[in-house]
C-alpha positions as a Markdown table, in Angstrom:
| # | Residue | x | y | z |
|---|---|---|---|---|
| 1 | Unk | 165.8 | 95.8 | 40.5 |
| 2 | Unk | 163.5 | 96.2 | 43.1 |
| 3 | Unk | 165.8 | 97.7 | 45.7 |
| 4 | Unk | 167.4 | 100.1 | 43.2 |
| 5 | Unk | 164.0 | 101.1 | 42.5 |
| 6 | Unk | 163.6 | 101.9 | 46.4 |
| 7 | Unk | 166.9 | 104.1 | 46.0 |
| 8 | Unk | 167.6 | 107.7 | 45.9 |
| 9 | Unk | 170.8 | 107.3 | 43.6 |
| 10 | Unk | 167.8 | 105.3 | 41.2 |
| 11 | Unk | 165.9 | 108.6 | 41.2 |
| 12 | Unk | 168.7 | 111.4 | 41.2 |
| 13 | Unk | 170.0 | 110.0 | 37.8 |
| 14 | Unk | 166.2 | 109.9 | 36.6 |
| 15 | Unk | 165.5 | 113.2 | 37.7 |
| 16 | Unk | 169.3 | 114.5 | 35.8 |
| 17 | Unk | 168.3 | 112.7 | 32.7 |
| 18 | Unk | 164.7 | 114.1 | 32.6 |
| 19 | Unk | 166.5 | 117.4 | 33.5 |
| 20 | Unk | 168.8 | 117.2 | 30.4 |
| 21 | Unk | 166.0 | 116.5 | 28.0 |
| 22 | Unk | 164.1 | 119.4 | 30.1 |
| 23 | Unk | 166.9 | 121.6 | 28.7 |
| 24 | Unk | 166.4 | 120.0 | 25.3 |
| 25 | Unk | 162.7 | 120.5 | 25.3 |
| 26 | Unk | 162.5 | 123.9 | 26.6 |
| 27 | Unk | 165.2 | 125.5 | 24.1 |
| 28 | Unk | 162.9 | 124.0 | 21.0 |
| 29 | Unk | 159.5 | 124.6 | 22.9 |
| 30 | Unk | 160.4 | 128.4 | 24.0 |
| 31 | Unk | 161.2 | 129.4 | 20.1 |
| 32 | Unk | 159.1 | 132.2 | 18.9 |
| 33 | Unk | 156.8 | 132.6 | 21.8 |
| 34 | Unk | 157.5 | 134.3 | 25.2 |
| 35 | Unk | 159.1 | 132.7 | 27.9 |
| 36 | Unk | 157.0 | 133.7 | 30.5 |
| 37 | Unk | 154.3 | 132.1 | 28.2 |
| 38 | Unk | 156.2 | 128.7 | 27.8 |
| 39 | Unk | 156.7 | 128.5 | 31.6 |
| 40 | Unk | 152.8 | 128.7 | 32.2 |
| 41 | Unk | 152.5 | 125.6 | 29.6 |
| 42 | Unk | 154.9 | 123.8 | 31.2 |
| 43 | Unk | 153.9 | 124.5 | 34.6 |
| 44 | Unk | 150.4 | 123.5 | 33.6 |
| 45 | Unk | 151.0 | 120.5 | 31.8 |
| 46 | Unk | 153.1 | 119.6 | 35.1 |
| 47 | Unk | 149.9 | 120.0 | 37.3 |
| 48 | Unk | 148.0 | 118.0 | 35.1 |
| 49 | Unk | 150.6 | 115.3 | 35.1 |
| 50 | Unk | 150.9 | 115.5 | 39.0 |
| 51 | Unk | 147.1 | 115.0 | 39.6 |
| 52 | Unk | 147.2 | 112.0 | 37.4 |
| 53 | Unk | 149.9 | 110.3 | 39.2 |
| 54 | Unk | 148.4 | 111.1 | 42.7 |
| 55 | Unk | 144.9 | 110.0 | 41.4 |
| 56 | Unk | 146.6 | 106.7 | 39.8 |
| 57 | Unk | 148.7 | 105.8 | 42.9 |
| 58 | Unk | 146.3 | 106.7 | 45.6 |
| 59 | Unk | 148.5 | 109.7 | 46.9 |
| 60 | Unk | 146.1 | 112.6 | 47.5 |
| 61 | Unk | 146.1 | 113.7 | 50.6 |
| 62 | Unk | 144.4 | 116.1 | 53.0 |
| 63 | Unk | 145.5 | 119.8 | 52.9 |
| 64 | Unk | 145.3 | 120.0 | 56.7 |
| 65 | Unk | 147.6 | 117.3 | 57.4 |
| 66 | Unk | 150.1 | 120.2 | 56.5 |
| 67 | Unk | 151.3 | 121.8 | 59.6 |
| 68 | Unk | 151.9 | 125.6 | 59.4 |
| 69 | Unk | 155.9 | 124.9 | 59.3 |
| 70 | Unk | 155.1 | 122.7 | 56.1 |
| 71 | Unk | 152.9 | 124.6 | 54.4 |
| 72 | Unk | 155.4 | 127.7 | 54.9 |
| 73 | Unk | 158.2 | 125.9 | 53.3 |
| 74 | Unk | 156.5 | 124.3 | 50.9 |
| 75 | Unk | 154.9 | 127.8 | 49.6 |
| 76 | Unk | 158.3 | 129.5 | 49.6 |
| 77 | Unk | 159.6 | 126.4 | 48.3 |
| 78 | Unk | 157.1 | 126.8 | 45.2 |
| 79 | Unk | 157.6 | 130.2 | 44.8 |
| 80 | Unk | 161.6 | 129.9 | 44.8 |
| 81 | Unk | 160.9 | 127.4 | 41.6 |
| 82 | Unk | 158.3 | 129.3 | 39.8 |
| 83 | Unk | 161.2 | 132.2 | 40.1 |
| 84 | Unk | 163.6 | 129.5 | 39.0 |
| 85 | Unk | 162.0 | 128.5 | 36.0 |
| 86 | Unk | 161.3 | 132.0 | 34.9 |
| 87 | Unk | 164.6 | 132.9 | 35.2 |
| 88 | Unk | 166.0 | 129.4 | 32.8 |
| 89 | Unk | 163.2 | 129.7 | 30.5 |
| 90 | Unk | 164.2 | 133.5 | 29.7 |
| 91 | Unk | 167.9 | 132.2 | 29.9 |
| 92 | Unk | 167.2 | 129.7 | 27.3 |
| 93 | Unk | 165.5 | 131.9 | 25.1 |
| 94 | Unk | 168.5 | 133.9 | 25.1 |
| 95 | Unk | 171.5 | 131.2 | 25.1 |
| 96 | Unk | 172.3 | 128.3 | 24.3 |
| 97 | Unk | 171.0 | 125.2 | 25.7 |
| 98 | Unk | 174.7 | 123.5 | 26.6 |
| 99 | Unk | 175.7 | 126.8 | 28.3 |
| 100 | Unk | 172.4 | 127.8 | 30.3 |
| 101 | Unk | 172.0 | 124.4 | 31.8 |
| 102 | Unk | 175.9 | 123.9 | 33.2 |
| 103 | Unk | 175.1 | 127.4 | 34.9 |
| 104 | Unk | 171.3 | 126.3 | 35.9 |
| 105 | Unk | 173.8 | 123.3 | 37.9 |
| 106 | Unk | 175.6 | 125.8 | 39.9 |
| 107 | Unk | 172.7 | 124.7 | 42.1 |
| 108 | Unk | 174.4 | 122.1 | 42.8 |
| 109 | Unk | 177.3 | 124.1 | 44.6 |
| 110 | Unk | 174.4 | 126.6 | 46.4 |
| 111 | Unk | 172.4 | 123.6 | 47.7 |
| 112 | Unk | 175.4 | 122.3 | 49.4 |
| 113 | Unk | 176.5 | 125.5 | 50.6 |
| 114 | Unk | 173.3 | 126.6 | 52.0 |
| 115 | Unk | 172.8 | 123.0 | 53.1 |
| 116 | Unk | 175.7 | 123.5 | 55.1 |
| 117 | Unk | 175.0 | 126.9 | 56.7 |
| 118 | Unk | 171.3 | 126.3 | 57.3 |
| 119 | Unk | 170.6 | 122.7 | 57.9 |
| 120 | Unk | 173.5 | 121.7 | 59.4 |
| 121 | Unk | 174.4 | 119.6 | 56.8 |
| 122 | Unk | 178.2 | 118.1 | 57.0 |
| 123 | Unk | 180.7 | 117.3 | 53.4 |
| 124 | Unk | 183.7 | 115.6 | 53.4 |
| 125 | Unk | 186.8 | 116.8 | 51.9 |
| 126 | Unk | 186.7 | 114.9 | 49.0 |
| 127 | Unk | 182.8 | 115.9 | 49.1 |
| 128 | Unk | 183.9 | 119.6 | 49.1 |
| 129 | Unk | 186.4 | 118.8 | 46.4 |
| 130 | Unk | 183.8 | 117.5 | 44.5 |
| 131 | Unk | 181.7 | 120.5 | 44.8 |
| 132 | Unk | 184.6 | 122.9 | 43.6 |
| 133 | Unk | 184.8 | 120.7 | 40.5 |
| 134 | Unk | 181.2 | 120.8 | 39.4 |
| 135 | Unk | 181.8 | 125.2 | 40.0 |
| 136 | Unk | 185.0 | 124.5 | 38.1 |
| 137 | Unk | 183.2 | 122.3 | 35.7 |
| 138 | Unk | 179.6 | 124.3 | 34.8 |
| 139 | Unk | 181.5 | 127.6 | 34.4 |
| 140 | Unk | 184.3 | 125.7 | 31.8 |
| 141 | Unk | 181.6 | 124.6 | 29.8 |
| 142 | Unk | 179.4 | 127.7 | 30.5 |
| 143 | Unk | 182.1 | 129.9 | 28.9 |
| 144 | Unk | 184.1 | 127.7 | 26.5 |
């Protein structure tokens, strides 16, 4: 247990299951109030959460240990999911749950693209394959 806790397969499938109730959440939390709105909840209840966690494990750190690179990237970084989560939250306001999130996944296909052209990043075939399925897959269920 304790080297699957030490894993990054251990936290992807946390992170896709507290995505999926994210979905879940965030279709029932958005009803009759703006999305914007709901975004700023959650975003704040997410800060508050975060401070807890650094406070509880020790993690805080110093803001100018961040080098200007770091702090660059991790300000477009924020600002990329702010945009992100606007966008789902007025997606799920709109659709349904089961078909906004299979389209929200088509990250999946971008990451690995732009992983690829920008980072250097290197697939397999079958890892390539796998990539046209989950395009394949999200838009199936997106549309059907």
């Amino acid at each position: 247990m304790r080297n699957m806790i030490f894993s990054w397969q251990f936290w992807a499938i946390l992170s896709a299951c507290f995505a999926a109730l994210t979905a879940v959440f965030a279709k029932v939390g958005v009803s009759g109030i703006g999305s914007d709105f709901a975004t700023f909840v959650r975003t704040i209840v997410i800060l508050l959460a975060l401070a807890i966690m650094l406070s509880a494990t020790g993690g805080w750190e110093s803001f100018s240990s961040l080098s200007t690179k770091s702090t660059l990237f991790l300000i477009l970084s924020g600002l990329a999911t702010g945009a992100s989560w606007i966008c789902y939250f007025r997606a799920l306001k709109i659709g349904q749950a089961s078909q906004v999130a299979p389209i929200d996944k088509m990250s999946v296909v971008l990451v690995a693209i732009f992983g690829a052209l920008f980072l250097g990043e290197h697939l397999s075939l079958g890892g390539w394959l796998g990539v046209g399925f989950i395009a394949i897959g999200a838009t199936l269920v997106a549309l059907f």
